[in-house]
Each structure stands twice: as C-alpha cells, then as structure tokens.
C-alpha positions as a Python dict, from the first residue, in 0.01 Angstrom:
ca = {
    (1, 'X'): (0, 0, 0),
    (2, 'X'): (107, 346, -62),
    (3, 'X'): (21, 632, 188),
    (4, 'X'): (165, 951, 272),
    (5, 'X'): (420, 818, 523),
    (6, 'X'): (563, 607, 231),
    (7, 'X'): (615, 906, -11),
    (8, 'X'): (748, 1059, 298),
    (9, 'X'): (1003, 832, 328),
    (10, 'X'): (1081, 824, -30),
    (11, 'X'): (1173, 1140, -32),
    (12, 'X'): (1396, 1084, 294),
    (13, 'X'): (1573, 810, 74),
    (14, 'X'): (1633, 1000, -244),
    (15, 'X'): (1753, 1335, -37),
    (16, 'X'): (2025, 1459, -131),
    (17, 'X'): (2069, 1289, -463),
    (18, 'X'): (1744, 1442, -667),
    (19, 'X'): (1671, 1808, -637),
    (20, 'X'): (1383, 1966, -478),
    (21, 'X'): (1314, 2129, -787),
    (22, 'X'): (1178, 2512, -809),
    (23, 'X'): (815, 2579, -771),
    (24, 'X'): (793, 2894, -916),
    (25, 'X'): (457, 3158, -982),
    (26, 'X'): (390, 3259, -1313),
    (27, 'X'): (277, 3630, -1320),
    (28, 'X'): (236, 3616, -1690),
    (29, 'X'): (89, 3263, -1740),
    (30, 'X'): (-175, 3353, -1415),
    (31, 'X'): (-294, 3666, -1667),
    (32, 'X'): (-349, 3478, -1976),
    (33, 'X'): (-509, 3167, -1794),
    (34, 'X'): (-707, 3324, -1550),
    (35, 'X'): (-593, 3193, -1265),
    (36, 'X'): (-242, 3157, -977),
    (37, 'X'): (-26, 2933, -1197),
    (38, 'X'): (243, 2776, -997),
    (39, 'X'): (509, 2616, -1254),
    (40, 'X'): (752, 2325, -1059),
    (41, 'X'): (1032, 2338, -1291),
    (42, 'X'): (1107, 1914, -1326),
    (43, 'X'): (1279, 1966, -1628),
    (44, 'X'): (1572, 2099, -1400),
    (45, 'X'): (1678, 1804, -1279),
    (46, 'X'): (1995, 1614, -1376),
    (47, 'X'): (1821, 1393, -1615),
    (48, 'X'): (1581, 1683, -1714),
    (49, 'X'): (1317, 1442, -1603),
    (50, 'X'): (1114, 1371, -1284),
    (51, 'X'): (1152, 1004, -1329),
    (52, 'X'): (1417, 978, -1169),
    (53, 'X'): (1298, 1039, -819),
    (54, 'X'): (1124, 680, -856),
    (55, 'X'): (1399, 556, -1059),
    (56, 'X'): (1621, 598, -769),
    (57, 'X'): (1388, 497, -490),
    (58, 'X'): (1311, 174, -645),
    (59, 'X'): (1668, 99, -752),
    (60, 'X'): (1775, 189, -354),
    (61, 'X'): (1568, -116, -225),
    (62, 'X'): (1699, -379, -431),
    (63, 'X'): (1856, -648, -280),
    (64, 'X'): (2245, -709, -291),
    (65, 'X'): (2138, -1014, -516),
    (66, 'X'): (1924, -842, -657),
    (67, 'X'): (2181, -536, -755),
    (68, 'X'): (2478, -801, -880),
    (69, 'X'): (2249, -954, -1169),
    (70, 'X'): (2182, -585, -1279),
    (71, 'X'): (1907, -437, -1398),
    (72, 'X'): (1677, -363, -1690),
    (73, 'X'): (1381, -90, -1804),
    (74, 'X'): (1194, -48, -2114),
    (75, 'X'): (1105, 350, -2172),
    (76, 'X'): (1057, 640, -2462),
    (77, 'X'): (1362, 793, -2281),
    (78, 'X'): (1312, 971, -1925),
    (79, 'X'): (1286, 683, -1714),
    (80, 'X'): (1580, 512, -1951),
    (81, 'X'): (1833, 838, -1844),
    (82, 'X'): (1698, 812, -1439),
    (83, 'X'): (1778, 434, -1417),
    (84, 'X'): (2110, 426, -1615),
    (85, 'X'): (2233, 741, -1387),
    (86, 'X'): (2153, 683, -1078),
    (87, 'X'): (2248, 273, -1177),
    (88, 'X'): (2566, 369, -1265),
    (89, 'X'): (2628, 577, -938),
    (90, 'X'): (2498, 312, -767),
    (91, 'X'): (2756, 41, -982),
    (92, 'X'): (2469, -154, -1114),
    (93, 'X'): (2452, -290, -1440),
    (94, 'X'): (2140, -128, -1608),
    (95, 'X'): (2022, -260, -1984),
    (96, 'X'): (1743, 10, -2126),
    (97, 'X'): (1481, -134, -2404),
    (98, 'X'): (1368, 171, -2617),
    (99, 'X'): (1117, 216, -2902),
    (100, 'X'): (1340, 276, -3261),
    (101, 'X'): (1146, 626, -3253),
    (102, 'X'): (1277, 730, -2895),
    (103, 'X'): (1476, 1119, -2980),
    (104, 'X'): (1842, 1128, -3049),
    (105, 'X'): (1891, 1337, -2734),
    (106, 'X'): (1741, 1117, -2525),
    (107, 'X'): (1913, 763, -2631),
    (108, 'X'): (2261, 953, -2668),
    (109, 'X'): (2227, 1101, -2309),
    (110, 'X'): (2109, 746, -2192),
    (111, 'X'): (2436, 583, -2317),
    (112, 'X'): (2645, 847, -2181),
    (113, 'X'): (2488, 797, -1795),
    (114, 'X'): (2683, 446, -1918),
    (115, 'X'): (2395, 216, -1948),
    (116, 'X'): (2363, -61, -2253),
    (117, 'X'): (2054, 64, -2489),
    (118, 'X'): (1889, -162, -2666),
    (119, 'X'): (1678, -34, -2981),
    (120, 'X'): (1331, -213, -3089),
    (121, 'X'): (994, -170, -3210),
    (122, 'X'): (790, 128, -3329),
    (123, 'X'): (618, 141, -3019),
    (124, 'X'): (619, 205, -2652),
    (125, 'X'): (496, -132, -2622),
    (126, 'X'): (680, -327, -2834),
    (127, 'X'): (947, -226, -2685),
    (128, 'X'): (823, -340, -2359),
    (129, 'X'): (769, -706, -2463),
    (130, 'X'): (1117, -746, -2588),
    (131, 'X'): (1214, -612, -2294),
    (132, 'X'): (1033, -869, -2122),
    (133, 'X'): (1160, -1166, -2287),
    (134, 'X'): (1545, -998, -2247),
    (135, 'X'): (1510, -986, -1860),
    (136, 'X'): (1400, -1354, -1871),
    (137, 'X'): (1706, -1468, -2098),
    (138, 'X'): (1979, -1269, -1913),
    (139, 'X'): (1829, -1274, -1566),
    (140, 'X'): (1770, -912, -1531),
    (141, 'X'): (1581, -737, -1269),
    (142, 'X'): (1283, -535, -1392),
    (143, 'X'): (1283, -183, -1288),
    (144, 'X'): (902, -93, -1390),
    (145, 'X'): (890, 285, -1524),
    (146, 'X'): (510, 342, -1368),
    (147, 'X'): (355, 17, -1275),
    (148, 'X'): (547, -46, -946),
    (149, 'X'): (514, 66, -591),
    (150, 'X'): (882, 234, -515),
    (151, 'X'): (813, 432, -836),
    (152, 'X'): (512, 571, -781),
    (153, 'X'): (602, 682, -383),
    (154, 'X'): (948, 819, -593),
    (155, 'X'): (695, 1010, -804),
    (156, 'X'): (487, 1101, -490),
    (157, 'X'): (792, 1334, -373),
    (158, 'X'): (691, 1600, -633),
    (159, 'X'): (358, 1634, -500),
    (160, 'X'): (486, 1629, -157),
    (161, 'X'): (715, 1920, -238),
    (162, 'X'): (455, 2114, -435),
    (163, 'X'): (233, 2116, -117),
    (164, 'X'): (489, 2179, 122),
    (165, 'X'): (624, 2501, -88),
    (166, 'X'): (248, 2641, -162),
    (167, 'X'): (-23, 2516, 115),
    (168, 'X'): (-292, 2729, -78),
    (169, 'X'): (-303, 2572, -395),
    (170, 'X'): (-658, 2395, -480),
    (171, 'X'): (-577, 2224, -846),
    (172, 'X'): (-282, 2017, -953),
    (173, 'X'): (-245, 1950, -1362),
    (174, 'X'): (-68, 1666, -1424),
    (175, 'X'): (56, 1478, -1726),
    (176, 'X'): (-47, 1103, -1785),
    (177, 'X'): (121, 844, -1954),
    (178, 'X'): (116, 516, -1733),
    (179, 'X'): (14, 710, -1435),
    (180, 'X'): (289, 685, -1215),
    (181, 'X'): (353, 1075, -1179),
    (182, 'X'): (-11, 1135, -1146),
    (183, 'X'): (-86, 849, -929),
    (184, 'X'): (233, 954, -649),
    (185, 'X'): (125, 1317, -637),
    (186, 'X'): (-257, 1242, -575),
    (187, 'X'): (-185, 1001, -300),
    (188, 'X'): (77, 1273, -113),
    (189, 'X'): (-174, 1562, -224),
    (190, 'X'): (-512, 1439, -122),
    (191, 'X'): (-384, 1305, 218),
    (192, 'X'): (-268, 1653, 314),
    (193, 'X'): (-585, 1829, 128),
    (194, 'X'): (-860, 1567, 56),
    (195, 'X'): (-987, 1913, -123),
    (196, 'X'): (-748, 1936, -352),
    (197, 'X'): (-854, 1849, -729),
    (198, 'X'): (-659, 1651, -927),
    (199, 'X'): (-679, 1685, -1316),
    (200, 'X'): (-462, 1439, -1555),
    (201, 'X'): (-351, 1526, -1941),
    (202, 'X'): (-337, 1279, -2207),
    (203, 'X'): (-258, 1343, -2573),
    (204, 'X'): (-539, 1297, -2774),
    (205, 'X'): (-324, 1045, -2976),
    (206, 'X'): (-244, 780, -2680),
    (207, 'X'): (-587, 855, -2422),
    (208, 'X'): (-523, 466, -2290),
    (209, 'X'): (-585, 593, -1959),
    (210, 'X'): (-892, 865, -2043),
    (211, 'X'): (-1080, 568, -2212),
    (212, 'X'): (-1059, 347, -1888),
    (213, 'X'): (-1150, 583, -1647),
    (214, 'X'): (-1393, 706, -1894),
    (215, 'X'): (-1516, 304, -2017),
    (216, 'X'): (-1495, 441, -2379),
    (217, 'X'): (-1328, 271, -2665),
    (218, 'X'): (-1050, 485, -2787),
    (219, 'X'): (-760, 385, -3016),
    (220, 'X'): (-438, 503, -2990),
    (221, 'X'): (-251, 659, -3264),
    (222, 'X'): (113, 603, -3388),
    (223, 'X'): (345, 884, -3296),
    (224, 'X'): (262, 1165, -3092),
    (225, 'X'): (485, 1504, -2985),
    (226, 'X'): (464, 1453, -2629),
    (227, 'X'): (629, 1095, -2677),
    (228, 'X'): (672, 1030, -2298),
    (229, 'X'): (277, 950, -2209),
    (230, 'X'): (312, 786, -2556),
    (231, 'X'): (163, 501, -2339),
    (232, 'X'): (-104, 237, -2512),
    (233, 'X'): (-208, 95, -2224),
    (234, 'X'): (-231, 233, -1802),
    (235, 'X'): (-63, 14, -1528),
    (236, 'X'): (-273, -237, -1343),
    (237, 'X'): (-137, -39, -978),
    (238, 'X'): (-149, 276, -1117),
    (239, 'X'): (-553, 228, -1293),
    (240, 'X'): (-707, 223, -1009),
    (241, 'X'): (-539, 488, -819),
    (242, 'X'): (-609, 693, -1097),
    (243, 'X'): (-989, 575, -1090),
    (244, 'X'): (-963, 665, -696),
    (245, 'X'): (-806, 996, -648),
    (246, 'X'): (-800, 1171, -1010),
    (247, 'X'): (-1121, 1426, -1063),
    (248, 'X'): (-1096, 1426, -1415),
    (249, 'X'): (-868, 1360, -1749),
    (250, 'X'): (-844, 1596, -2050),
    (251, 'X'): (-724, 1521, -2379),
    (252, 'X'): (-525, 1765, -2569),
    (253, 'X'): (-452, 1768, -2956),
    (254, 'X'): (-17, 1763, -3090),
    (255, 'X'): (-134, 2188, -3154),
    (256, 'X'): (-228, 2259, -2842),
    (257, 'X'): (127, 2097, -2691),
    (258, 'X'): (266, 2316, -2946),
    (259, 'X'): (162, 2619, -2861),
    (260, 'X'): (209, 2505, -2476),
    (261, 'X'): (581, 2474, -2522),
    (262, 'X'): (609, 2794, -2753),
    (263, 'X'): (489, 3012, -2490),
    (264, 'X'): (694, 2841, -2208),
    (265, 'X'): (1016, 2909, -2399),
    (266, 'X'): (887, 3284, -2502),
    (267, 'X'): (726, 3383, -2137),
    (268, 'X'): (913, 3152, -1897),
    (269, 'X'): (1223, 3112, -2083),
    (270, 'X'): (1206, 2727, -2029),
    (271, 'X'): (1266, 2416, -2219),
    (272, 'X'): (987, 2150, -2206),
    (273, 'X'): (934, 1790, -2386),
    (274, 'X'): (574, 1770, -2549),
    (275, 'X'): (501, 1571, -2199),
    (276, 'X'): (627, 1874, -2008),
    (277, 'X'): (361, 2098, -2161),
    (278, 'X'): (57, 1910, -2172),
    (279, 'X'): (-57, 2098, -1819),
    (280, 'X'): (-23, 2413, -2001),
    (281, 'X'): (-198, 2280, -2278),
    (282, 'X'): (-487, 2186, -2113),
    (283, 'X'): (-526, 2496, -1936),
    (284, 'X'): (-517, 2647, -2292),
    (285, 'X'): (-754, 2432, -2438),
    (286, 'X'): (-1019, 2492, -2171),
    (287, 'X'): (-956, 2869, -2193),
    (288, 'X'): (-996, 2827, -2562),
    (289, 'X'): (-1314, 2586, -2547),
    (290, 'X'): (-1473, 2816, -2331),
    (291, 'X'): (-1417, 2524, -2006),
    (292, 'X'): (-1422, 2743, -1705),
    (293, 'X'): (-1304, 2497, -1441),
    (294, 'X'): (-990, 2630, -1382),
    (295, 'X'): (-1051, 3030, -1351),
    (296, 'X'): (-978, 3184, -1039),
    (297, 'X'): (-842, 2856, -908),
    (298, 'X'): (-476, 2751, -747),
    (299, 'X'): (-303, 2596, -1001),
    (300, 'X'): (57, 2359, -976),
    (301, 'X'): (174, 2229, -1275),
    (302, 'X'): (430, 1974, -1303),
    (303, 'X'): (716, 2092, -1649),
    (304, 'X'): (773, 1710, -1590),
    (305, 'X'): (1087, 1688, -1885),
    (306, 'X'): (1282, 1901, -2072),
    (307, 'X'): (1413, 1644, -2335),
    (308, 'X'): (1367, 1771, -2657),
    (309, 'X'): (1555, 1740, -2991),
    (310, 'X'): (1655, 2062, -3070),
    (311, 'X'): (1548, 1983, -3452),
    (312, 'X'): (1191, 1921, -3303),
    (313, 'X'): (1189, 2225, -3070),
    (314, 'X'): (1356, 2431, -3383),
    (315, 'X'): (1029, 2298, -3574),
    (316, 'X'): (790, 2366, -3307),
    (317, 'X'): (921, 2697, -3289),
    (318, 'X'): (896, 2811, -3639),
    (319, 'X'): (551, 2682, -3664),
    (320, 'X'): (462, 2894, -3337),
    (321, 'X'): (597, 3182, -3534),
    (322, 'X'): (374, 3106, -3821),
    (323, 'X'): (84, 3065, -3609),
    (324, 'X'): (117, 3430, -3417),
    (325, 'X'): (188, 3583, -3784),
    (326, 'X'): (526, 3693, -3679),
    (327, 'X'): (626, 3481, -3935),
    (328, 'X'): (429, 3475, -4296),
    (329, 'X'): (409, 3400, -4647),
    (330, 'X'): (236, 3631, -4892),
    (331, 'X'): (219, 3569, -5313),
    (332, 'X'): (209, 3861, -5510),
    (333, 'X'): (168, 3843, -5916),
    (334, 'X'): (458, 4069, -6073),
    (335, 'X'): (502, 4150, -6481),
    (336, 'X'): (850, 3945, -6565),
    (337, 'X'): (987, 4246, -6650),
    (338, 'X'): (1334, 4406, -6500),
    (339, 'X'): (1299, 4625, -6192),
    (340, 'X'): (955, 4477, -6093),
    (341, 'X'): (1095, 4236, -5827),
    (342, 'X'): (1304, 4503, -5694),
    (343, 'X'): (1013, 4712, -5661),
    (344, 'X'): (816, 4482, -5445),
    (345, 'X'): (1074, 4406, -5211),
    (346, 'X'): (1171, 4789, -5159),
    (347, 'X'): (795, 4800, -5050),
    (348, 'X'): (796, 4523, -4828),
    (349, 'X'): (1136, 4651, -4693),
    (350, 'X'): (974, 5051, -4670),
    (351, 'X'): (693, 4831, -4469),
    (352, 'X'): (921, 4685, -4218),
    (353, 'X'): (894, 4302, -4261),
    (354, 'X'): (1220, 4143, -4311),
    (355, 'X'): (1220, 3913, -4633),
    (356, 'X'): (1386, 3518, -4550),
    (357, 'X'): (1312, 3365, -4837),
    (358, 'X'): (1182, 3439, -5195),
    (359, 'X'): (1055, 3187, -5459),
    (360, 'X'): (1034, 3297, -5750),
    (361, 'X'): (764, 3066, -6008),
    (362, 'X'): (717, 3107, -6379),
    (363, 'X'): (666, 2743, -6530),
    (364, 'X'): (421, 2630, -6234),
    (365, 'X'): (123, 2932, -6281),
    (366, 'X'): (-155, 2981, -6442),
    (367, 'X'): (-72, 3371, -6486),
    (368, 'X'): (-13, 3459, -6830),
    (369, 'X'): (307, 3461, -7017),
    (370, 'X'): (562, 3727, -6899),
    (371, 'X'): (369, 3752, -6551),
    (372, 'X'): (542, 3533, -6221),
    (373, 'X'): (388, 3438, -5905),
    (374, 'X'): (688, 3484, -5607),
    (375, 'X'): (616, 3371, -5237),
    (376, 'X'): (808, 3610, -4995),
    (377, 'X'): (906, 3458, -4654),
    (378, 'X'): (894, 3747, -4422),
    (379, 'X'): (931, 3813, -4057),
    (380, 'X'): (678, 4048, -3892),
    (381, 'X'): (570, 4174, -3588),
    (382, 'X'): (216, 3969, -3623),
    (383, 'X'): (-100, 3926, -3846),
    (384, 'X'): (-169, 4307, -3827),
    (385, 'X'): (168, 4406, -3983),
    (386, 'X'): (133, 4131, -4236),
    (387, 'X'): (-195, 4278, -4364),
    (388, 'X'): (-38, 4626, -4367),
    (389, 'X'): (210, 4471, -4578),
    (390, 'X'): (-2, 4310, -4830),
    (391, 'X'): (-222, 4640, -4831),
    (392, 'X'): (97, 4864, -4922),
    (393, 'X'): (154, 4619, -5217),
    (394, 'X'): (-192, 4602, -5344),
    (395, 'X'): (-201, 5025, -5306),
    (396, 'X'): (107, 5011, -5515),
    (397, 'X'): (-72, 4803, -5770),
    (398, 'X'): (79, 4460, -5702),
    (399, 'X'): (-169, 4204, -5670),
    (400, 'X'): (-75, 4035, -5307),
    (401, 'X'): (-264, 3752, -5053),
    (402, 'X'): (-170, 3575, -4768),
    (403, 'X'): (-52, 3248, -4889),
    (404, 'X'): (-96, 3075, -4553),
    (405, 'X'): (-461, 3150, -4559),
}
C-alpha cells in the first residue's frame, strides 16, 4: 500500500541525490489563464526528467542479489536516463529497451549515464515485450517505469514538495502516460488536502488511460509530440489509483502541446518535452473551449521533462511563429519584367517586414506569359503588420494575398 508516510520516506531516501526542484509563480501565465499558476520546474533536474525520483527509490531497495544480476527498463527515454544514472552511481549494471522512434537526445544522453541501450519496435509497447523476454534470458531485474510501488512513492515526492512550498493551492495538472507521476502526487496531495482536485492530461493520440476511467473505446494513434505519455495501455497499480483519487482527465490535440511549449520558452524562458507541456496545454484548451473549471483557481503544474531534440523544438518553434503571424508567407503576381521584383521588395522593406526567403515561379502558374507568381518569406511583428504589408503592395498596384490563408 502506498500512503503519505511512504512518499514521505521516499523522499527521505532519495535526499540529497534528486533536487527539490523550483516551484515557481507565473505572473504572466496567471494573466493569460485566468488563474495563480504555480510552474515546478522538473525539467531541472539532472536527467531533465522527474523520473528519476522513482527511478532511484526503487533501484535503492533492491537487494544485494538483486543489484549483482543488474538491472533492466523499457522507456521512450526519461525513465531510460533516471535508471542508467543513478544505476551507474549506484555500480549496477542497467540494460534500457527503447522504441526505434525514442529522440536522439534522449538515447545519446542514456548511453552516456553508461547504461547498454537496446533499440526495438515502433512502439512504446513493443518495446516493452522485448524487454520482457530480455530480462528472462539474461536474468535481469525489472525496474518498472510506472507500474510499481517504489516508483510511484518516488513520483509522490513531487507532489509532496509542491504542497509543502504552496499550502494554498486547490488544483494540480498533471501529465499522464502510465500514471505513475499522477498516481504519487494524488496520494501525497489528497492526504494533506482531501480538497485538492486533481486533473490528468493525455494526448489525444495515446488517451489509454482517459478511455478506462472514462469506459470508452479509444484507439491510440502512432506517434505523438509529447512521446513520454506515448503510453497504449495504463498500469494495473497505477488504474485504479487513478480511478480513486484523479477528478478528471483531458485530452489535448499535438497543436495545443505546441503552442504550450512555444509560450513556455517565449514567457518563462524554459525548455519542455511535449510531456512537459501538456498541463499548459490543457489549461489552454479549456480557456480556448470556453471550459471554465480552472478560472480563479490555485493551479501547480508539473514541467515534468525538458528532453527535446533541438530539430523538433527548432520545428515547433517556427511553426509557433507562423501561427502568431510573426512569421508569414504572402504571393504577389509581378510582370517578368526588370525592376519589378526590386520594386516589391523595396515596398515590403519601406513596410518593415524582413524578407527570408523568396521563390520565385514562372513554369508552375496559371498567370499569363511574362507575368510570375513569387512567395516572400517574411518576418513580422504579427498578423496586423502582415496585412499592412499586403495592403501597401496592393495600393502600389501589385496584386498580393496571404498564402498561408
């Protein structure tokens, strides 16, 4: 059974060794949501990754036996990096099982920490069945990364610390995969404020746990951006904790973890995982939906990892751009004629975008001969300034649209 007095003693075990990670208010994030946001900052740890506070607490109550065969994990990459550290600290042999899709950053940083990675499948899952039938051929101990009681009182230590730092807070948003994170912090929360209201995320791609709380049929997709709750199915501990102490679960689409993590990086100057933003997200989505649970409420939410490929986050970013206008593509029709180019740039430039990129297209239009269509990549200040600009070349008799609309 976990209780209170066992995530209390977790986090007497792991002391010293995992950091009691900031829990910080959000002046900015409070404005735009509506409510006191509270951010704990989990993507600070070593591993950039709450997991390891259960990693470790699980991997200190082995047995000496139980240590010498070594040990072995399946995970998309969080839990991988908290075993094969604090394993190799510890001097225990760690294999980690991950899916073929896991990010670069995250099965490069698991090999440095020194453990042995082992790539397979497409899936969380697959992985987790070859890992399965590896611990059984080479006599490795399983270190579970949700479905196991150590874990999830490891886990529970957030919470705990959360609750210790802000007593007022009334609503904790927390990220789902297996439920491990979840399932620690509404055990420590609800024992010291049976009040308190616990709300899990799930993408919309991988709701395994939404559907059975929920009892609705629900099939998973194949990839997701927030590839740590990439989970297909919940853990038979962790299901009905979740059933027992979670007020509700939210689904949130790969857009809305997007944006989450754009405006993290822009207003908190932060580095998130998709994983780490889905609490954002979901305060987003309800603010956009017109879901007015959270307003006016006391909100922690748990930046649970901060490993990202930077490719990915550059992506993520430039799409965020796209989305606030700052960065846009407009068409405009010019004659083919010397000069006329020049022109249109000097007018975008007079404007105040700044041009990126220009395409210029004469086989591929339907304009006639001696006319072009160019696209202009241009930054701007937003979707006002980019309708100024396509005004000033329309006034100027150039015949301009948004090409992103």
């Amino acid at each position: 059974m976990i209780d209170l007095a066992r995530i209390r003693a977790a986090r007497d075990n792991i002391a010293g060794q995992v950091l009691n990670t900031p829990f910080v208010h959000s002046r900015t994030l409070s404005e735009i949501i509506g409510a006191e946001i509270w951010l704990k900052f989990e993507n600070l740890q070593f591993t950039a990754s709450f997991k390891e506070r259960g990693a470790l607490n699980r991997l200190k109550a082995l047995t000496p036996e139980e240590r010498s065969r070594g040990v072995i994990a399946v995970s998309a990459g969080n839990h991988a990096q908290g075993v094969a550290y604090h394993a190799s600290r510890m001097r225990i042999p760690s294999v980690i099982v991950m899916p073929r899709f896991a990010p670069a950053v995250k099965v490069a940083n698991t090999r440095r920490f020194g453990a042995e990675v082992v790539l397979h499948g497409e899936t969380f899952d697959d992985a987790k069945a070859h890992m399965v039938t590896l611990a059984a051929g080479r006599n490795l101990f399983i270190v579970h990364p949700y479905d196991d009681e150590d874990i999830i009182a490891g886990q529970g230590t957030c919470g705990l610390e959360m609750m210790e730092a802000e007593p007022s807070l009334d609503t904790l948003v927390v990220a789902i995969g297996g439920g491990g994170l979840i399932s620690g912090i509404a055990i420590a929360a609800k024992a010291i404020k049976p009040s308190m209201m616990i709300i899990g995320v799930q993408a919309e791609r991988f709701p395994a746990m939404y559907a059975a709380v929920k009892n609705e049929e629900l099939v998973s997709g194949t990839n997701t951006i927030a590839e740590g709750i990439a989970v297909k199915s919940p853990g038979a501990i962790t299901l009905p904790l979740v059933q027992a102490l979670v007020d509700d679960i939210v689904l949130v689409s790969e857009l809305d973890i997007e944006h989450a993590i754009v405006m993290l990086l822009e207003i908190e100057k932060t580095v998130v995982e998709g994983a780490g933003a889905a609490g954002l997200a979901a305060l987003l989505r309800a603010k956009d939906i017109g879901d007015h649970r959270f307003e006016g409420r006391r909100i922690g939410l748990v930046l649970c990892g901060g490993n990202i490929d930077p490719l990915m986050l550059a992506g993520i970013v430039e799409r965020g751009m796209v989305r606030a206008g700052r960065l846009a593509r407009i068409r405009v029709d010019l004659r083919d004629l010397p000069g006329a180019l020049a022109r249109a740039t000097a007018l975008i430039a007079d404007a105040g975008a700044n041009i990126e990129e220009v395409h210029h297209q004469r086989a591929f239009t339907t304009l006639p001969v001696q006319s072009v269509e160019v696209d202009f990549v241009m930054q701007t200040r937003g979707h006002e300034h980019v309708a100024d600009v396509i005004a000033v070349l329309n006034n100027a008799g150039f015949a301009a649209v948004n090409h992103d609309h």
